[in-house]
Steps between C-alpha positions, in 0.01 A plus 500: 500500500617838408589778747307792497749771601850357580721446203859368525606762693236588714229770397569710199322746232385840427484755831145606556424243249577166638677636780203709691565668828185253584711202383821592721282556812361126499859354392558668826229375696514146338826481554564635844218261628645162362868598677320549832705223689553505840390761765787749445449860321538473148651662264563574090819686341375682178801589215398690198683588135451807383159525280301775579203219614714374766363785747115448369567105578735477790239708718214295400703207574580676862117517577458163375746379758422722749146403470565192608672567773883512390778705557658667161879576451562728248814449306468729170673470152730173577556214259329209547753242651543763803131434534523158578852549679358713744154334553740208625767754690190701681259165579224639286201255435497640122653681260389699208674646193266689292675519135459395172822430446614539140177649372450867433354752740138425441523218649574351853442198694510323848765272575455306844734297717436277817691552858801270346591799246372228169235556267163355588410162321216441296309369800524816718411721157241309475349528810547898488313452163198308742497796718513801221131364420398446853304792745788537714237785722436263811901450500606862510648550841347713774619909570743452759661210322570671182829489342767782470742630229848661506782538308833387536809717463789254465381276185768576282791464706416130630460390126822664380684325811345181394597518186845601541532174740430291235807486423841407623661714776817566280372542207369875338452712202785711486606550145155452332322771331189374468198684363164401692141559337238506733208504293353795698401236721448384837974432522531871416669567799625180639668365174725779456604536913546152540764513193673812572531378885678157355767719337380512148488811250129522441321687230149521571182502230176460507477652912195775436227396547206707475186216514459483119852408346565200709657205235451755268773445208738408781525207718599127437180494221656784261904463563603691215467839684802308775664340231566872385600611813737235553677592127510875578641450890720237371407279814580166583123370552144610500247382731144536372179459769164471461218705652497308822847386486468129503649440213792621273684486182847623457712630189876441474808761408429454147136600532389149466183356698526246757160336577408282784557154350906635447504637875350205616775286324780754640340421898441178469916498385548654772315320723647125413866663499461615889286152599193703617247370191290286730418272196694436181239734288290785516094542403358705257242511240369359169601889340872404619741501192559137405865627467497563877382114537811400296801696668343385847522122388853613361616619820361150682171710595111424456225728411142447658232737279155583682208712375545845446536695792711578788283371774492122305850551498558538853261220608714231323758666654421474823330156422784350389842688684594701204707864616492642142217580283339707272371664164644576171313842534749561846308368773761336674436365856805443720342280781779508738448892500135566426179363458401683172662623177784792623599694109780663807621201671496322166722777350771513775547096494585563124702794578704258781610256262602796238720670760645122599580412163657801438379505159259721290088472509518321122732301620336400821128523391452331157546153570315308182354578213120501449317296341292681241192634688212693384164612673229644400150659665157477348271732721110416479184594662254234723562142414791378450585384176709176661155332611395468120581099408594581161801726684615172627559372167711767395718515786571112500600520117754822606617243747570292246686722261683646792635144602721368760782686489249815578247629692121693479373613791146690465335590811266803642684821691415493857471863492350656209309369228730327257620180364843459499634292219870366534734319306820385472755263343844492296283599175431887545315479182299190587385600824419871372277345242328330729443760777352695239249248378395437863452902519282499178291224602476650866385874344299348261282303792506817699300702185290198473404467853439879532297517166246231674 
């Protein structure tokens, strides 16, 4: 059964479209009654990017909590892994991130995490889902037990400190000059501190916001404004976040991009070399490069894929005592430091083994060569054009004309409405051909099904 309002990363869409003041206040109240354990005084943290919603929906979100009897914290513009680092560090019931990560300002969402600092499973969503379309009225608590908000001063400096303890004692930045885009996002301040304060020469883009230009050609979904930067500064790296910070991208000397599946390669490296990868692999998804897949089993390492998403990700992690994970896109989740995707933390393990090796980024970062990879969107409008049987057909032939030695993967987004076609395989030609037949077939179903 499908969910009504969580996608793969929680609750997502258009502010004061799908995300209503109304909405935010029963997230709150749904959530702060299911994480009523125990008989202490409970409490939420609240973190925020910078979209101009985030005020309109973190107070409606405060009443909602308050409502039900639970004490806000307050923490402002922070990226998303502080969020669940400090609803761990301050014994918070809940945490909420309100962001829609790499979408533009008209948009925002609701991320939530449990007392552990994790993502909520599909279960606990679920139940929140229950209680969105329940009268909560008779479960509203009384006057004097109502709830209380206030903000909290220190935020920023107890991520930065985390983040800088990541890694090793002896180890800093000195030398670098690194270039850091911010995406006038929710790292706009921390990023560029935590960088300068580890020794390095930082350049900083993409650090004024002003509620409407968040992601806006800038951040780790349009690199070629840091790619620039990094040519005209003639720096050694740039570091490219997203709106909320949990996930990054990063360009070499040369002005070439690094994504997530090369980082991950250059960690996990890293990782085996020092005997702290917990298994002999990492986990990531069915969007990862096969090319990643084959310098892993190169280097005597496996590759577990999941669904799409950083949350399924983390649970097989955690399921099956994997330390390194993550997405092509640069979600990468370092378990043994946090308990969500960190675009920061993820950046300065990279930037560790650079400054060990002694050697430059494109030396350092590029560590296979990609398999030919192309994806496509087809946007549509009500049904989906996947549920049509005849769409089934199609997609099994591409399978067959892609063959073994590739891979089509053709699923819906979790956050917007769009199919995402991708292919891949040693035959760029082949595989574009059949990408774009799976399009065409896709757009023509979506005309079809909106001419009925």
């Amino acid at each position: 059964m499908g969910r009504k309002y969580f996608g793969t990363d929680g609750i997502r869409g258009r502010a004061n479209g799908v995300i209503t003041p109304d909405l935010a206040m029963k997230v709150g109240q749904a959530t702060g009654l299911l994480f009523q354990r125990g008989h202490h005084r409970h409490r939420v943290v609240i973190g925020k990017d910078t979209r101009l919603s985030g005020y309109m929906i973190e107070y409606a979100m405060v009443a909602g909590f308050t409502s039900v009897g639970m004490d806000v914290m307050l923490l402002g513009p922070v990226p998303t892994p502080a969020v669940a680092m400090l609803t761990r560090s301050m014994r918070a019931d809940i945490g909420v991130m309100i962001s829609a990560s790499h979408n533009s300002y008209e948009d925002n969402g609701i991320k939530l995490f449990g007392p552990d600092g994790f993502k909520l499973s599909d279960e606990v969503e679920a139940e929140i889902e229950r209680l969105l379309d329940t009268p909560l009225g008779t479960k509203l608590s009384k006057s004097p037990d109502l709830g209380r908000a206030k903000r909290i001063e220190s935020v920023h400096a107890r991520y930065i400190e985390f983040a800088k303890r990541t890694l090793p004692r002896n180890l800093s930045l000195d030398g670098l000059r690194i270039v850091v885009d911010c995406a006038n996002g929710a790292a706009y301040k921390v990023a560029p501190e935590a960088l300068w304060e580890l020794g390095a020469e930082v350049f900083s883009i993409g650090v004024e916001p002003d509620g409407l230009n968040i992601n806006r050609d800038c951040g780790s979904t349009a690199p070629a404004t840091l790619v620039n930067k990094v040519r005209e500064m003639r720096a050694d790296v740039g570091i490219a976040l997203d709106g909320d910070a949990d996930r990054l991208i990063m360009v070499d000397e040369r002005g070439e991009i690094i994504d997530g599946d090369q980082l991950m390669a250059v960690i996990a490296a890293s990782l085996q070399d020092d005997g702290r990868l917990a298994k002999p692999g990492l986990v990531t998804t069915i969007m990862s490069n096969l090319g990643l897949e084959r310098h892993l089993e190169s280097i005597g390492l496996g590759m577990v894929r999941t669904a799409v998403g950083d949350r399924y990700v983390l649970e097989h992690m955690r399921e099956h005592g994997y330390n390194l994970g993550g997405e092509q896109s640069g979600h990468i989740i370092l378990s043994d430091h946090s308990t969500t995707g960190d675009g920061l933390v993820a950046a300065l393990q990279v930037l560790a083994s650079v400054q060990k090796q002694g050697k430059r980024v494109s030396e350092v970062c590029h560590r296979f060569e990609p398999v030919p990879q192309i994806l496509k969107n087809v946007r549509f409008a009500g049904a989906s054009p996947l549920a049509q049987d005849r769409m089934t057909k199609v997609i099994e032939a591409a399978r067959e004309r892609i063959g073994a030695n590739g891979r089509l993967v053709i699923r819906p987004s979790g956050t917007e409405p769009l199919i995402r076609v991708m292919g891949e395989g040693d035959d760029r030609s082949l595989v574009e051909s059949v990408v774009d037949d799976v399009c065409d077939a896709l757009s023509a179903r979506v005309t079809a099904l909106a001419a009925e």
